[in-house]
KEVEX-13342 format. One record per residue (C-alpha): residue in three letters; x, y, z. Coordinates in steps of 0.02 Angstrom, whole numbers, plus 32768, in hexadecimal, padded with zeros to 4 digits. Example, Ala and Ser with C-alpha at 12.3 -4.5 7.8 and 13.67 -1.06 7.14 Angstrom:
2
+------+------+------+------+
| resn |    X |    Y |    Z |
+------+------+------+------+
|  ala | 8267 | 7F1F | 8186 |
|  ser | 82AC | 7FCB | 8165 |
+------+------+------+------+
//
This chain:
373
+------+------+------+------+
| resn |    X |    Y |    Z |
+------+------+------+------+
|  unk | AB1A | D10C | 6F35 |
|  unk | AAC0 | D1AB | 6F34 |
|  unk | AA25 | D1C5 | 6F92 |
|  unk | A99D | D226 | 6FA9 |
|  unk | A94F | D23D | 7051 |
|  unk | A890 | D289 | 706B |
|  unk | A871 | D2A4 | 7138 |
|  unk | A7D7 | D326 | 7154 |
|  unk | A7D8 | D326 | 7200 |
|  unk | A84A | D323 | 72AA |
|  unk | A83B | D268 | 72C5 |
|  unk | A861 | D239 | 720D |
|  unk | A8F7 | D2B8 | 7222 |
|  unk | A94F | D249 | 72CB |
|  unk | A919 | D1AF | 725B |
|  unk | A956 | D1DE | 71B9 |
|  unk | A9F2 | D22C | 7217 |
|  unk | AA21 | D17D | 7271 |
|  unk | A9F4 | D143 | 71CC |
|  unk | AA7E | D19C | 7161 |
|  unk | AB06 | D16D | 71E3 |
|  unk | AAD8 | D0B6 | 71D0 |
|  unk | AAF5 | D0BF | 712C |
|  unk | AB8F | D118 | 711C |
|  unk | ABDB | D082 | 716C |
|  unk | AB80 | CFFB | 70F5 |
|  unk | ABA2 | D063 | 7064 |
|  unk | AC37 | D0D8 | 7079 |
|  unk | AC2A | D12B | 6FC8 |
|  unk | AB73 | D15D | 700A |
|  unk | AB4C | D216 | 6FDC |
|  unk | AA99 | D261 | 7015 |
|  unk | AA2B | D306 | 6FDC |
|  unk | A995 | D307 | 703B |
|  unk | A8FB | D366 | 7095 |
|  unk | A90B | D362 | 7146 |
|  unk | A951 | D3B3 | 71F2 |
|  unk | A9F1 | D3D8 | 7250 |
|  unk | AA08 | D30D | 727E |
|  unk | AA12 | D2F7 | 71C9 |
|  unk | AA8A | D38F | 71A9 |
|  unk | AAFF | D342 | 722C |
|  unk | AB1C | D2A5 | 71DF |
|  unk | AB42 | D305 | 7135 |
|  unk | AB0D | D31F | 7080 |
|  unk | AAA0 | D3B3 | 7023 |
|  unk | AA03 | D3E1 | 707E |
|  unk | A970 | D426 | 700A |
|  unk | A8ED | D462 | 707F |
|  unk | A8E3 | D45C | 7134 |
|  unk | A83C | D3F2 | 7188 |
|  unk | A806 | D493 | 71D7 |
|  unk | A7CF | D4D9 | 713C |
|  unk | A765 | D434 | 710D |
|  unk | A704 | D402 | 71B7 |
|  unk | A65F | D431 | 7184 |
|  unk | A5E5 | D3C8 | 722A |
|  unk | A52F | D398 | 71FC |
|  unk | A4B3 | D3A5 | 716E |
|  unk | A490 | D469 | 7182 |
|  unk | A532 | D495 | 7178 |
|  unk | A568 | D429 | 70E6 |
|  unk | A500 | D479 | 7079 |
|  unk | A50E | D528 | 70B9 |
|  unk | A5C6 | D4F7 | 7085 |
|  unk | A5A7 | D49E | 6FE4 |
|  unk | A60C | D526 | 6F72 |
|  unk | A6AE | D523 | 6FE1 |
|  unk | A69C | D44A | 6FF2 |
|  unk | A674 | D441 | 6F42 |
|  unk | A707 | D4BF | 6F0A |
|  unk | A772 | D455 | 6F77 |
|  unk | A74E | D3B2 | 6F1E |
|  unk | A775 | D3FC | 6E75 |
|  unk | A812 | D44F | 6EB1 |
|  unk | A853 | D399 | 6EF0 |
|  unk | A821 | D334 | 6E58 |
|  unk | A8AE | D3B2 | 6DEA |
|  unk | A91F | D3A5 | 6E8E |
|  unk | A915 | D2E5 | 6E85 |
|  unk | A940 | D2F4 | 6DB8 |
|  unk | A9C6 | D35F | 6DDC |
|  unk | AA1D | D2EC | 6E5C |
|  unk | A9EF | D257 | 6E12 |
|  unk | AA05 | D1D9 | 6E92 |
|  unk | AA1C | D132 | 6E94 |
|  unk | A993 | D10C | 6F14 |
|  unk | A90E | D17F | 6F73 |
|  unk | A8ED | D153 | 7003 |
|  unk | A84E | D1A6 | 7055 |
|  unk | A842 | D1B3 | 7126 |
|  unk | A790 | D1B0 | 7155 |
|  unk | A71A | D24E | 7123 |
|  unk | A6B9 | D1FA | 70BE |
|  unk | A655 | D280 | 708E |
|  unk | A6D5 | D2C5 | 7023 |
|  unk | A743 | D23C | 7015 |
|  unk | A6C0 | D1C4 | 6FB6 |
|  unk | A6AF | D23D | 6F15 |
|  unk | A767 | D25F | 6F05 |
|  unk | A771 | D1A0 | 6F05 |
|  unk | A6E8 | D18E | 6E80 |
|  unk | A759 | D1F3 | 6E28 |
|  unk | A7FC | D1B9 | 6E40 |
|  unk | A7AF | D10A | 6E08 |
|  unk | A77F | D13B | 6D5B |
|  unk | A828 | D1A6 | 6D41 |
|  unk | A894 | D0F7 | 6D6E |
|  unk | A8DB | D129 | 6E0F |
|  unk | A8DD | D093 | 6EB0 |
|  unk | A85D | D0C1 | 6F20 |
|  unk | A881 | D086 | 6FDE |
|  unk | A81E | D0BE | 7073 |
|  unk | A850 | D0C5 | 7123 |
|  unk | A7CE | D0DE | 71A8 |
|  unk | A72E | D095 | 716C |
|  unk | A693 | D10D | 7146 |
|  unk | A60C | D0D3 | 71BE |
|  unk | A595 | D0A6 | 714B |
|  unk | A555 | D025 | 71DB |
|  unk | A524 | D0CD | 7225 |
|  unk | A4CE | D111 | 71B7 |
|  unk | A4CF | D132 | 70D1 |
|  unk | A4E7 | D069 | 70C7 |
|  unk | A4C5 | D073 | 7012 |
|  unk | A574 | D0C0 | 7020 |
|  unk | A5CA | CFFC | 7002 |
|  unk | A592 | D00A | 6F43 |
|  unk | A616 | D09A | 6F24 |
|  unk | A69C | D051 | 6F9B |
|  unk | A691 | CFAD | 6F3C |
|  unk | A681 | D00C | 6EA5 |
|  unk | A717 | D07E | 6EC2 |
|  unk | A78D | D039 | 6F5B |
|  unk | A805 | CFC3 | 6F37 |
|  unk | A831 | CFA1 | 6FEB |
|  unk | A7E4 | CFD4 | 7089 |
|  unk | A834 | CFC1 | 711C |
|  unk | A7B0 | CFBD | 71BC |
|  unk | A7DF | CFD6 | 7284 |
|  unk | A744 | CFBA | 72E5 |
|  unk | A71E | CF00 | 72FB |
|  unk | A67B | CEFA | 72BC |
|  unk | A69A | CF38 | 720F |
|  unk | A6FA | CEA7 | 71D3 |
|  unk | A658 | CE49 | 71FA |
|  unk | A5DA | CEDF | 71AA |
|  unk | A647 | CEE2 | 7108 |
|  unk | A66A | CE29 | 70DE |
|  unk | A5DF | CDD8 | 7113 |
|  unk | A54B | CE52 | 70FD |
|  unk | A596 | CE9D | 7063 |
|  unk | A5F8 | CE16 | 7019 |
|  unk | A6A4 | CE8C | 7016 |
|  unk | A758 | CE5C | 703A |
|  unk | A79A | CED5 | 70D7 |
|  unk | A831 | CEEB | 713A |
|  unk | A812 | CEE4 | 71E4 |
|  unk | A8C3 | CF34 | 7214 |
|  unk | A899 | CF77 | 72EE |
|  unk | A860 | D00C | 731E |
|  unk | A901 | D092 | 730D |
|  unk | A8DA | D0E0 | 73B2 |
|  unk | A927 | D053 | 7406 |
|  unk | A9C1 | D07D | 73D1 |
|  unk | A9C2 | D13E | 73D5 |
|  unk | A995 | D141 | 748F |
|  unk | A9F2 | D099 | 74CF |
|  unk | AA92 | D0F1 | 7475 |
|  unk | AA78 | D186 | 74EB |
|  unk | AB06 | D1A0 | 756A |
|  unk | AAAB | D1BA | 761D |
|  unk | AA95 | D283 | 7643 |
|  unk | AADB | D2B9 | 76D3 |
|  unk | AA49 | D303 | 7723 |
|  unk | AA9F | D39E | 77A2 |
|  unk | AB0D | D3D8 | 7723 |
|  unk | AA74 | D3CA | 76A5 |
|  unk | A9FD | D41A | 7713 |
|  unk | AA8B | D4A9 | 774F |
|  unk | AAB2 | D4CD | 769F |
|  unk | A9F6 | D4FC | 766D |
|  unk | A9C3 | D554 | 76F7 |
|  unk | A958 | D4C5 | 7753 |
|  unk | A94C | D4AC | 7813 |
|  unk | A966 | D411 | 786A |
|  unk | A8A3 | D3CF | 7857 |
|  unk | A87A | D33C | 77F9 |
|  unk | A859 | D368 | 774D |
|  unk | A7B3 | D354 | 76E5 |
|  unk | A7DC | D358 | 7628 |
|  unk | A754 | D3B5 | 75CA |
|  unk | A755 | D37F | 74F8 |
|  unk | A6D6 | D3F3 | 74A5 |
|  unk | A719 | D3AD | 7400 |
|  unk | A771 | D3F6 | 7369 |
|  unk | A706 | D480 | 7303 |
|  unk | A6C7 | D510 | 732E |
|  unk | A61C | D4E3 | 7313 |
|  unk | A629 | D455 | 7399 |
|  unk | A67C | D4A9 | 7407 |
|  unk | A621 | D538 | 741B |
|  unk | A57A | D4CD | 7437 |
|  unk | A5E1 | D453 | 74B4 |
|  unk | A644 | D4C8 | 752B |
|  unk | A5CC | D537 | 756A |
|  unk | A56A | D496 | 75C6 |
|  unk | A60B | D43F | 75EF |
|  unk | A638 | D4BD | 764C |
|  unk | A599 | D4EF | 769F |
|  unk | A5C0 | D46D | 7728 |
|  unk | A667 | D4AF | 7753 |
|  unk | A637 | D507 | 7800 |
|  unk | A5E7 | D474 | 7837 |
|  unk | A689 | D3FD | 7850 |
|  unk | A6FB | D484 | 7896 |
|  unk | A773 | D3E1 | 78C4 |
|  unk | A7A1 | D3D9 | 7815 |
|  unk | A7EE | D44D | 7793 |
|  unk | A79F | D434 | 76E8 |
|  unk | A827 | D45B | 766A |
|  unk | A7E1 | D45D | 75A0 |
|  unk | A846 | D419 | 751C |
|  unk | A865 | D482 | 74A3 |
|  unk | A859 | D457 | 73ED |
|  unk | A8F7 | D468 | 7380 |
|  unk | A877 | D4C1 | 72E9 |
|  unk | A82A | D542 | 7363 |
|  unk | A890 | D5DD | 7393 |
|  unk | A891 | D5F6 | 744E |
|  unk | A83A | D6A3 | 7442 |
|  unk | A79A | D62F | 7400 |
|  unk | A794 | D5F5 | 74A7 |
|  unk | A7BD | D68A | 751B |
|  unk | A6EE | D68C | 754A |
|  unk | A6E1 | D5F6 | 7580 |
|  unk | A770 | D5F3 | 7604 |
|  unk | A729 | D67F | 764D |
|  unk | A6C6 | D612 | 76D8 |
|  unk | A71A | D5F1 | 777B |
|  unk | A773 | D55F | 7780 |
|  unk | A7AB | D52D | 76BB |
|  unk | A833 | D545 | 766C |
|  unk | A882 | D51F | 75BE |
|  unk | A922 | D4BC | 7577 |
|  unk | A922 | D4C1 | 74CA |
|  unk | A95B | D425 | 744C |
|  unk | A974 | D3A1 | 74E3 |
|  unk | A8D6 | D33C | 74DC |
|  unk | A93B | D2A2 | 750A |
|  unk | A9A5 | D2E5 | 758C |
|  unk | A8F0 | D31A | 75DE |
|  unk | A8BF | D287 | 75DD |
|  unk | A951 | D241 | 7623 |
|  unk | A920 | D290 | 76B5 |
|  unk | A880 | D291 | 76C7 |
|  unk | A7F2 | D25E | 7752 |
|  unk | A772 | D276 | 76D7 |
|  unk | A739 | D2B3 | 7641 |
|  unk | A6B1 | D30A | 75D5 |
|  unk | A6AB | D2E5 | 7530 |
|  unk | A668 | D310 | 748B |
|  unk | A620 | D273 | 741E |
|  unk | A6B5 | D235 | 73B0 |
|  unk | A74D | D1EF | 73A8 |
|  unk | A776 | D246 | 7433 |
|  unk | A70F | D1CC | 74AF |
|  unk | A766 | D13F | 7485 |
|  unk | A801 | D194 | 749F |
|  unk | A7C8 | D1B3 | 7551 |
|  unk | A7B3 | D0FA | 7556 |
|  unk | A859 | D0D5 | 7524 |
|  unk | A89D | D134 | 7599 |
|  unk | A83B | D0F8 | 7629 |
|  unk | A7D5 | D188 | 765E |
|  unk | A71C | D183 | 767D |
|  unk | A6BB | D1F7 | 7621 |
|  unk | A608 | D249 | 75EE |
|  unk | A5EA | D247 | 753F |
|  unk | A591 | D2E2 | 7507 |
|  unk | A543 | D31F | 7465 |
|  unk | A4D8 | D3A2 | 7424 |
|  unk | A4D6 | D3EB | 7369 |
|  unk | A473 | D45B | 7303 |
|  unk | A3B7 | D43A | 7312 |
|  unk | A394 | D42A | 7256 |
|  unk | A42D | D3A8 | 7245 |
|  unk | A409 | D33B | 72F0 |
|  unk | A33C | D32F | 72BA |
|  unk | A38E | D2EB | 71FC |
|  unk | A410 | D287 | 7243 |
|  unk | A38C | D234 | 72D3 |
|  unk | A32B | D1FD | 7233 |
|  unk | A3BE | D1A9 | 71D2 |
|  unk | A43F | D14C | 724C |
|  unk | A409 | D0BD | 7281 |
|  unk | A46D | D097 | 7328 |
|  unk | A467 | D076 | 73E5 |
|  unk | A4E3 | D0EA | 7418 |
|  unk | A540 | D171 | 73E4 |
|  unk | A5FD | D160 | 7428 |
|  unk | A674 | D0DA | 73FA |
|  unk | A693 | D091 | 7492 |
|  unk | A5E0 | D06B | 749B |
|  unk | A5D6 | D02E | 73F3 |
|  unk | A66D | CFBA | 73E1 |
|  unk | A635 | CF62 | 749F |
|  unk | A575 | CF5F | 7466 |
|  unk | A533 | CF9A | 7505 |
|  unk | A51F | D02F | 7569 |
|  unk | A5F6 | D046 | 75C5 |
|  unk | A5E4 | D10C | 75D0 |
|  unk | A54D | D17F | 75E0 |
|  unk | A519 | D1DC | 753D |
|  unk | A4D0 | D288 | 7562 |
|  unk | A48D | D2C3 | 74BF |
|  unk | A430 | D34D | 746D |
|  unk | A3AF | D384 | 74E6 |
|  unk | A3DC | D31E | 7580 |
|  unk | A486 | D360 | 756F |
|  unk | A450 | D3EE | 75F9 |
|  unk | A4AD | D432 | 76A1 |
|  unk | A459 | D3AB | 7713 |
|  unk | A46F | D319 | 76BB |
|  unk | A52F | D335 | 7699 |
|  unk | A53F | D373 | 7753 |
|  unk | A4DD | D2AC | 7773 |
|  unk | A53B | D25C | 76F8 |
|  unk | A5E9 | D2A6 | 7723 |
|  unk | A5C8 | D28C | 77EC |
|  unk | A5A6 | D1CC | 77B0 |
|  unk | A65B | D1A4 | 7773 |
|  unk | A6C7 | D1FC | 77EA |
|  unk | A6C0 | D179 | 785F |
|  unk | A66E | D0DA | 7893 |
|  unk | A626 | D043 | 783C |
|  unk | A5FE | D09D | 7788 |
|  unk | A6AE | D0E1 | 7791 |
|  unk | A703 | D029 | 77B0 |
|  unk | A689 | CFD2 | 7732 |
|  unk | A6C3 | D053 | 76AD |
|  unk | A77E | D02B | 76B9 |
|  unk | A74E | CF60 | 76B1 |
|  unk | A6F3 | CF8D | 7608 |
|  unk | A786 | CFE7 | 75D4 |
|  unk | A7F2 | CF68 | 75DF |
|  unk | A770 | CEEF | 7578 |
|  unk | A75F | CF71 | 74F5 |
|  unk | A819 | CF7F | 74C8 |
|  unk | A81A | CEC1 | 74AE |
|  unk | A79E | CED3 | 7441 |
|  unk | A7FB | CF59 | 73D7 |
|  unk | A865 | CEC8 | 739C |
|  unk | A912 | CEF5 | 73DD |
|  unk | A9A5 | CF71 | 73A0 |
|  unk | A9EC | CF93 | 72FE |
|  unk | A961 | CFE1 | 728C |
|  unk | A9C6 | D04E | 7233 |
|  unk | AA5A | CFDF | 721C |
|  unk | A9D2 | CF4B | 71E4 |
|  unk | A981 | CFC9 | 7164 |
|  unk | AA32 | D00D | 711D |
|  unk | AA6D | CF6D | 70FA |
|  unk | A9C8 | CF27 | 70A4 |
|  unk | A9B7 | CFC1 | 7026 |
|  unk | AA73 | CFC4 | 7007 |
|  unk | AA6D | CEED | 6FE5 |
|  unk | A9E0 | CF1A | 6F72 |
|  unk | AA2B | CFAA | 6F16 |
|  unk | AACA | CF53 | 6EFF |
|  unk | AA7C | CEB0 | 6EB2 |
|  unk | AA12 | CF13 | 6E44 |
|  unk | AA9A | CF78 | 6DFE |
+------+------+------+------+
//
């Protein structure tokens, strides 16, 4: 089968990545073209366009980028002609994602999507074009199952969340050799995640590591995003006691105290790997005031949301200052909040419905492909 793969962002590229290699071994004649990252290009195929030219975060910047997102979209409906696959299969990004699909729909092509928009977030009106134009939809938070059958009356996969498997699949890091080999001492490491575009990052780092001088115990080490350059960072490890690997977000992690980290995917990561963390956030005024107005939800990270109660502390917009992340950050690195944390940790991954996304999800759209051919 030949498919074509649509991942806008660094999360949809490890998913989409794990993905591809699932399906090479339920379908071996599998062949992919697709828009993604370097996960993707590992596992093989024709990359179009790489996600750091599509992450466009929050209203204002959408539409101060509406020519280069809407030159995109026509550039990958003729791509998508000229490959002519026999599925597409769209990773999250929803944004984007949802009008190729309307497309693809009308031209003939099988629509699947992995990653469900969070339309229980916010846009709900969203589930009239995904009933409209997904043929299968393939959901890995819990909850959504629920949202999409029985408040909207349509058929999902619920198929695990595929973070389970990319972490648990991990071999252990040794931690001298990791820390000799990038330059770190022998202090216990604080992992700082300022996210994945520039427009994050720059807003996020210079707070996270306002605190640094004040826990002189620890070395806070930033991870690096694989679609940043390291120059982009050079001013920010400038303070005493940070420093910078690049591209090993989950070997941070591995050994990590603690950690600081941007609203995302990211903080459920943390979870996963059993580290206590801050959640922080702050965007551009115009977009946070819009999006405060639209999405209708408790919380912000995903551990919160998937256990439906505060587990970690969510610093965001204004309150994400110096003295409440030096608080917040003092909370978890030992004691009672610490403990509690790791016991909700281990409830949450229960909750996340076991191992084997990606193997679950290549099998179902391979089974359906096959008995529709």
């Amino acid at each position: 089968m030949k498919y074509y793969i649509i991942a806008g962002e660094a999360s949809g590229d490890l998913h989409a990545a794990n993905l591809m290699k699932a399906l090479k071994k339920t379908d071996p004649e599998a062949s992919f073209r697709f828009w993604g990252g370097d996960l993707m290009e590992q596992e093989g195929g024709e990359p179009v366009k790489h996600y750091r030219d599509l992450a466009f975060m929050g209203f204002a910047e959408v539409i101060m980028n509406l020519k280069t997102i809407l030159s995109n979209i026509s550039f990958c409906k003729e791509d998508i002609k000229t490959y002519d696959p026999d599925a597409i299969i769209f990773v999250d990004y929803p944004g984007f994602n949802l009008r190729i699909a309307k497309w693809a729909r009308k031209e003939g092509y099988k629509t699947h999507f992995y990653v469900s928009p969070q339309i229980w977030a916010w846009k709900e009106n969203r589930i009239k074009d995904i009933k409209r134009d997904i043929d299968e939809l393939y959901v890995i938070l819990p909850f959504e199952k629920e949202f999409y059958e029985q408040k909207h009356d349509y058929k999902v996969h619920f198929v695990g969340h595929p973070l389970i498997d990319a972490i648990a699949h991990r071999p252990p890091v040794d931690i001298e050799k990791f820390k000799k080999e990038n330059g770190l001492d022998e202090r216990p490491v604080i992992a700082v995640l300022p996210g994945s575009r520039k427009q994050e990052i720059e807003k996020m780092l210079q707070i996270m590591v306002s605190i640094t001088e004040d826990f002189k115990e620890y070395q806070f080490v930033i991870a690096g995003a694989p679609s940043q350059e390291r120059e982009f960072y050079s001013g920010f490890i400038k303070k005493k006691n940070v420093n910078l690997v690049m591209n090993k977000t989950y070997d941070i992690l591995g050994i990590s105290t603690a950690a600081l980290v941007t609203s995302g995917t990211a903080t459920l990561e943390t979870a996963l790997f059993k580290v206590p963390e801050v959640v922080c956030y702050k965007g551009n005024f115009i977009s946070y005031q819009i999006a405060k107005r639209v999405i209708n939800l408790d919380y912000i990270s995903l551990v919160n949301l998937i256990m439906d109660r505060e587990v970690v502390k969510e610093l965001i917009q204004s309150d994400f200052n110096k003295k409440n992340l030096k608080k917040e950050l003092s909370k978890i690195l030992q004691g009672e909040a610490r403990e509690k944390m790791f016991a909700d940790y281990y409830e949450l991954e229960k909750k996340l419905g076991g191992a084997g996304a990606s193997e679950k999800t290549a099998q179902l759209i391979y089974s359906k492909l096959t008995s529709e051919k």
